[in-house]
C-alpha positions in Angstrom: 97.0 223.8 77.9 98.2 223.9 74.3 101.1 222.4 72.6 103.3 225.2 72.2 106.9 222.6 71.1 106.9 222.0 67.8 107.4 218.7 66.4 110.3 217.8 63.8 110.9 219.0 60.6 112.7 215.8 59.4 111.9 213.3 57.2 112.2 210.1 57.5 113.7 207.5 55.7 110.9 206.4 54.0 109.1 209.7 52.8 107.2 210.5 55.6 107.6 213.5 58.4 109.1 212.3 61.5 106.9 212.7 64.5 108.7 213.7 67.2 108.9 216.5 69.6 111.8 219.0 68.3 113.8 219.4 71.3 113.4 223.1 73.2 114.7 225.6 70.6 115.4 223.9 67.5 113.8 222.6 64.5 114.6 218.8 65.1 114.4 216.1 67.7 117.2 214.1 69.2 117.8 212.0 67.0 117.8 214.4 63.7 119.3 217.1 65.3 123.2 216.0 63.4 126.1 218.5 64.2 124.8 221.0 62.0 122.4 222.2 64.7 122.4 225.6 66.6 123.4 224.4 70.1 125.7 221.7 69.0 127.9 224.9 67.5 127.3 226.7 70.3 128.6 224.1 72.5 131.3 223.2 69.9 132.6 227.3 70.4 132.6 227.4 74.1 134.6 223.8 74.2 137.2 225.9 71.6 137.2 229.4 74.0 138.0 227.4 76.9 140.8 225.5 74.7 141.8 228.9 74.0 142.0 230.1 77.9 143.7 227.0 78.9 147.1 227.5 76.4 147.2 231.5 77.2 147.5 230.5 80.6 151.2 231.3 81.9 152.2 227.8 83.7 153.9 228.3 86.7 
């Protein structure tokens, strides 16, 4: 079966490419993937919706 994950686009502190697998639908492994990356705003925007829930809530 072939490789279909591609690995990390990174480079690495000394020049070269890092090696990695980039995790499942991104461009970078774990440990380049920074803040920047897709799911980590994702994640980042449903943490601030459910903020957003929680103080239109009436409190009883």
């Amino acid at each position: 079966m072939a490789r279909t994950q591609s690995t990390c686009g990174a480079r690495t502190k000394h020049g070269g490419c890092c090696r990695r697998l980039a995790m499942v639908g991104a461009s970078r492994c774990n440990l380049h993937r920074g803040d920047w990356a897709t799911y980590t705003i994702e994640r980042d925007r449903e943490r601030e919706r459910a903020r957003e829930r929680a103080r239109k809530r009436p409190k009883r």
